[in-house]
C-alpha positions in Angstrom: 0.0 0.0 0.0 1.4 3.4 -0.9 2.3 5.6 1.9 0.7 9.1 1.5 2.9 12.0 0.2 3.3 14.6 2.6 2.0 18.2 1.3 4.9 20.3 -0.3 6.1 23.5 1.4 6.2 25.6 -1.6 7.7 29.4 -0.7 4.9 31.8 -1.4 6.2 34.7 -4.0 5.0 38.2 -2.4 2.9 39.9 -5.1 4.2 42.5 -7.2 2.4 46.2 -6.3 1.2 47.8 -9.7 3.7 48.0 -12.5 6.8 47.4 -11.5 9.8 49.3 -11.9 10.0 49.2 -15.7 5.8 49.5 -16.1 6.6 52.8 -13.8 9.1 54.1 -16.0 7.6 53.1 -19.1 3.9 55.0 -18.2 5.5 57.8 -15.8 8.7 58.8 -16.6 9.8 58.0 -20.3 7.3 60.6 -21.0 9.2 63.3 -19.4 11.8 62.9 -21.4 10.5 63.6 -25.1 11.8 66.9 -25.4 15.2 65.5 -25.5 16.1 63.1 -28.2 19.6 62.2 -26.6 17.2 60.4 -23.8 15.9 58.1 -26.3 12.6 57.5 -24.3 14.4 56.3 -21.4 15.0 52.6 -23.8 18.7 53.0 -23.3 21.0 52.9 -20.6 22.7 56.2 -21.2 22.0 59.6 -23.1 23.9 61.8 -25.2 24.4 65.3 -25.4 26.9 68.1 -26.0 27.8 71.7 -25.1 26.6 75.0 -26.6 29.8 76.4 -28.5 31.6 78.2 -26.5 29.6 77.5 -23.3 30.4 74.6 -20.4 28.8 72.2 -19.1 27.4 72.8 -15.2 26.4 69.9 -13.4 24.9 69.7 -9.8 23.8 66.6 -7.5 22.0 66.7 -4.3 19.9 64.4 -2.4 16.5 64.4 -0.5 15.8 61.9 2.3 12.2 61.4 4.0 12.5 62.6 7.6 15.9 64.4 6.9 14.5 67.2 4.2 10.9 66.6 4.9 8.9 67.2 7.9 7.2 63.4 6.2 3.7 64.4 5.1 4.1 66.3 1.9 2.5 65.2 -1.0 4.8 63.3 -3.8 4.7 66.3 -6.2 6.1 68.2 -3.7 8.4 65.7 -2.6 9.5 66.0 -6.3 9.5 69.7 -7.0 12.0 70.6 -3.9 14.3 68.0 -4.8 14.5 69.0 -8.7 14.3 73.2 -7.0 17.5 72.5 -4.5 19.3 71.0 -7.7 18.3 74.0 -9.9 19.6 76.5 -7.3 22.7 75.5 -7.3 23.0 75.9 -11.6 21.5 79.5 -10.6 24.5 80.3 -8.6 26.7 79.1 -11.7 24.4 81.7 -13.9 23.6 78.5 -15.9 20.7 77.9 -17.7 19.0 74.0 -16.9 18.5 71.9 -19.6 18.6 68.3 -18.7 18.5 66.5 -15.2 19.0 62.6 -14.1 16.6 61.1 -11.1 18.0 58.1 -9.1 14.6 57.3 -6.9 14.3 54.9 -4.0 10.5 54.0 -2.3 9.7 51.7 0.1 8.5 48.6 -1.1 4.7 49.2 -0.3 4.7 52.6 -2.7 2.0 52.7 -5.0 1.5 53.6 -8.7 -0.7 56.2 -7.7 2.3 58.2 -5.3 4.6 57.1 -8.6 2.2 59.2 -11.0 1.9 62.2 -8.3 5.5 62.7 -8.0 5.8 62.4 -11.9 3.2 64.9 -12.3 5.3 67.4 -9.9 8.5 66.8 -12.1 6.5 67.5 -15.1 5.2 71.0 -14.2 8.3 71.9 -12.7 9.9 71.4 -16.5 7.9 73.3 -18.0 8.4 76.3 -16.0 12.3 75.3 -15.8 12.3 74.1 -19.5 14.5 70.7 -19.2 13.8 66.7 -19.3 14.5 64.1 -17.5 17.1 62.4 -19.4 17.8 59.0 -17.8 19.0 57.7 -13.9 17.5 54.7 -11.5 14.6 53.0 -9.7 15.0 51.0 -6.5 13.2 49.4 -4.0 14.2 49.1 -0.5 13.4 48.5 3.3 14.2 52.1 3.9 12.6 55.7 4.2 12.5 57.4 0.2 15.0 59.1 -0.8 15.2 61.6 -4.4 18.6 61.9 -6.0 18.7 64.2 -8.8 21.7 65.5 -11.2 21.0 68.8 -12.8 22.9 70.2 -16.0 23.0 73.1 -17.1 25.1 75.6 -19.8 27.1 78.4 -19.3 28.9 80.9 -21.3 32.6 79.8 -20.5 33.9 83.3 -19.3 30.7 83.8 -16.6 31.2 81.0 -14.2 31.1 82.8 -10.6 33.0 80.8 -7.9 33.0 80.3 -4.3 37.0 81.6 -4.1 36.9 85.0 -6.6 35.7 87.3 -3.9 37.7 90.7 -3.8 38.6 92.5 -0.3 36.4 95.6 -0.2 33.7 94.1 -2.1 30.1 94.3 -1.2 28.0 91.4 -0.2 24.4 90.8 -2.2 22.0 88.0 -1.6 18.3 87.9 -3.5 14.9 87.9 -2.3 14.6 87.4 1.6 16.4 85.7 4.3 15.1 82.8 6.9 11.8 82.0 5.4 12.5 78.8 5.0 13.7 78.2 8.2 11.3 79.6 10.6 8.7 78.0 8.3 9.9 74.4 9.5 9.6 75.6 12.9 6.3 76.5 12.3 5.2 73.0 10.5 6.6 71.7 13.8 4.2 74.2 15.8 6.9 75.7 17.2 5.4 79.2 16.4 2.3 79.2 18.4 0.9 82.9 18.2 2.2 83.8 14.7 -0.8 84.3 12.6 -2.0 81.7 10.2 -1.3 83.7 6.9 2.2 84.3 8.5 2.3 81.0 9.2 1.7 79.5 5.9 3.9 81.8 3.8 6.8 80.8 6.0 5.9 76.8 5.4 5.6 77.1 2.2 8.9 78.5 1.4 10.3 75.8 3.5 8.7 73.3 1.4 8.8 74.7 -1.9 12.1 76.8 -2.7 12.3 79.3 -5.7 15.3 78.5 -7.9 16.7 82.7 -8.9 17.5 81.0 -12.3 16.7 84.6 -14.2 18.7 86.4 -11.6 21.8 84.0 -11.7 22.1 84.8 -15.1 21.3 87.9 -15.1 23.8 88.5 -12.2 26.3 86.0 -13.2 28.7 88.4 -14.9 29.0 90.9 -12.5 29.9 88.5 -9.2 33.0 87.8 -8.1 32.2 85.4 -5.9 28.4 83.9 -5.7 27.1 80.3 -4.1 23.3 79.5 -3.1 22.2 79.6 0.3 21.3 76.5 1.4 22.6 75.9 4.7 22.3 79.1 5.7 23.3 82.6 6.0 26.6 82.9 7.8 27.2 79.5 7.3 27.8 79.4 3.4 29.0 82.8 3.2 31.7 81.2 5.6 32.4 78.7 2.7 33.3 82.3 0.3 35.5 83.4 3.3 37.1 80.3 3.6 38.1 80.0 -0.1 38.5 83.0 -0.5 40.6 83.6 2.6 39.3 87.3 3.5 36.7 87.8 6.1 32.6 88.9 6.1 30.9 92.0 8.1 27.3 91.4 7.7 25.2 94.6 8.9 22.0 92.7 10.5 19.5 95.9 9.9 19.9 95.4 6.0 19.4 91.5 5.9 16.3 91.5 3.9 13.0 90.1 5.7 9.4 89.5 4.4 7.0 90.4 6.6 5.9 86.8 8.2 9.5 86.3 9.1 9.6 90.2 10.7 6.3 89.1 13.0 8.0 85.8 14.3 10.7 87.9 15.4 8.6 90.3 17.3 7.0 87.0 19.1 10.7 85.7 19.5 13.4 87.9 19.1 16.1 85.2 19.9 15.0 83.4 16.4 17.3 85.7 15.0 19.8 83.1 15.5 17.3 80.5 13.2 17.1 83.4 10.3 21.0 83.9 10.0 22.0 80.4 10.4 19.0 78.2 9.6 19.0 76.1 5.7 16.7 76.3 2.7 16.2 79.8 1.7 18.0 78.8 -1.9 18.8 82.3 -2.3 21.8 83.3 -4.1 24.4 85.2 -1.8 27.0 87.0 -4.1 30.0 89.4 -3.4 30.6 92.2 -6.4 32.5 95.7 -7.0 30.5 98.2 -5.1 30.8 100.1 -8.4 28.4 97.3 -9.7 26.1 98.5 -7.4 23.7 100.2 -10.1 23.8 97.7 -13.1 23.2 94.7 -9.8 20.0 96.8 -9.2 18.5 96.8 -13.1 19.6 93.0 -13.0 17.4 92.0 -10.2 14.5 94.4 -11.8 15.0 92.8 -15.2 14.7 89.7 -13.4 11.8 89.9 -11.1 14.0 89.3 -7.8 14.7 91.7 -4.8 18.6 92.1 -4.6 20.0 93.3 -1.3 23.6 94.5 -0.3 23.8 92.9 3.4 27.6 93.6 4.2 30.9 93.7 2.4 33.9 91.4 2.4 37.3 92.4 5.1 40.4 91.7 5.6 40.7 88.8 8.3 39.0 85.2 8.4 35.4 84.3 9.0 31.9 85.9 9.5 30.8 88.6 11.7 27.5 90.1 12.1 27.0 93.6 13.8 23.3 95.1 14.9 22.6 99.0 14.1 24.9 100.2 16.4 28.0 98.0 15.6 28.1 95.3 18.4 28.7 92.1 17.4 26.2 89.5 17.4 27.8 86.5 15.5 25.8 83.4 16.2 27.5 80.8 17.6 26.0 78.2 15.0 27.5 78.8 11.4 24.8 76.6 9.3 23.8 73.3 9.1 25.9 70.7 8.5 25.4 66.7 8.2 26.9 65.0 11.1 
């Protein structure tokens, strides 16, 4: 009599979630790139380009990680649209013009098509104000919090490339739009700015979350900087990085650092964030030292270019940053900027 055969132990195979990488790219992403015929759709494993004549190349990579960059409940497009912006910024500071960028994207395994097609739809707007294509990169999967990785390119005219070590003792020091929005608006998603008014509020979060690329104003500014980097981890921080390089010192006058008004009435709840404001990360301005006998063609730049340009300070003999109120007493923060540790 046959003996009965025990029941196989077959491993179950977990289910794939919507496409799949390649369905994802195929539907999501090849599509933003067919402006660009170098890309080929995305079917290849590299693209092609090549300079302007007589310009360079400019390239730029940054990363976001969930929880690091992110308070962790913005929407994909979002999500999308800061990590492309923070890229772009720093091709602003170069005066170059995007055209191209590459996206390496990591999601936790349980993503679904839906957040896929989101953040896709975030890239795609922020092309068309931008004007470039995605051109190529990566998809991965992993037991891990999402992370965006994005290389920007851009062109530039070969003899306009500000750098962070060019600036000139006596020059003055310029940066665009306002200062520590971005920065007081985290505190604010983190309700740390209980009594500020709502609209207040809300402006200050929202440059936090979505930064404005001075794209124009980098290239309208470009040839007239000596020295010019973006500020993205803050004030005194990165205009430490042009000292350093540089090897000359910084006197930033506090009454002319430029402030919208929502950053103006969280100061008058807490004076002491003035500290946040000078040191604090993501305005994703452009801070820039020039010739103070640029002074009037930096002024019809920043009109041409729709951007408030401010002279904050000017560049010393001596090492490092110092920042004096109205009356010339020192008020240096102790914390430079933020730095990964």
């Amino acid at each position: 009599m046959p003996s009965a055969k025990a029941p196989s132990r077959r491993r179950k195979t977990p289910r794939r979630r919507g496409l799949g990488e390649f369905g994802r790219i195929e539907r999501y992403f090849a599509p933003l790139s067919a402006s660009f015929p170098g890309a080929r759709h995305l079917t290849d494993d590299c693209a092609t380009f090549a300079p302007p004549p007589g310009g360079v190349l400019v390239a730029k990579t940054d990363t976001i990680v969930a929880g690091v960059h992110t308070i962790g409940d913005e929407p994909p497009d979002l999500v999308a649209r800061k990590a492309l912006r923070a890229n772009l910024s720093d091709l602003a500071a170069k005066g170059a013009q995007p055209f191209a960028y590459l996206l390496s994207l990591t999601t936790p395994r349980d993503t679904t098509d839906a957040w896929i097609k989101r953040f896709a739809d975030g890239l795609r707007r922020d092309q068309r104000e931008f004007g470039l294509a995605l051109i190529g990169g990566d998809s991965v999967t992993a037991p891990s919090p999402a992370s965006v990785t994005i290389t920007a390119l851009g062109h530039a005219p070969r003899a306009s490339v500000p750098r962070r070590d060019a600036a000139r003792e006596g020059d003055d020091i310029y940066v665009t739009g306002t200062i520590g929005d971005a920065a007081l608006g985290l505190l604010a998603l983190r309700g740390w700015l209980r009594g500020l008014k709502t609209r207040a509020s809300a402006h200050l979060a929202n440059r936090y979350r979505l930064p404005r690329p001075r794209v124009a104003a980098g290239r309208a500014l470009a040839h007239l900087a000596h020295a010019m980097m973006d500020v993205s981890d803050g004030l005194a921080g990165d205009l430490g990085h042009i000292c350093k390089w540089s090897r000359l010192g910084a006197v930033i006058e506090w009454p002319l650092v430029p402030l919208s008004p929502a950053a103006r009435a969280a100061l008058a709840l807490r004076p002491a964030l003035r500290t946040t404001v000078l040191a604090g990360g993501d305005d994703y301005e452009l801070l820039f030292t020039a010739s103070r006998w640029s002074a009037p063609l930096i002024a019809t730049a920043g009109r041409r270019s729709g951007v408030r340009v401010t002279r904050i300070g000017r560049m010393v003999k001596g090492r490092g940053v110092s920042v004096i109120d109205a009356a010339g007493r020192d008020i240096t923060p102790a914390r430079g900027g933020y730095e990964h540790r």
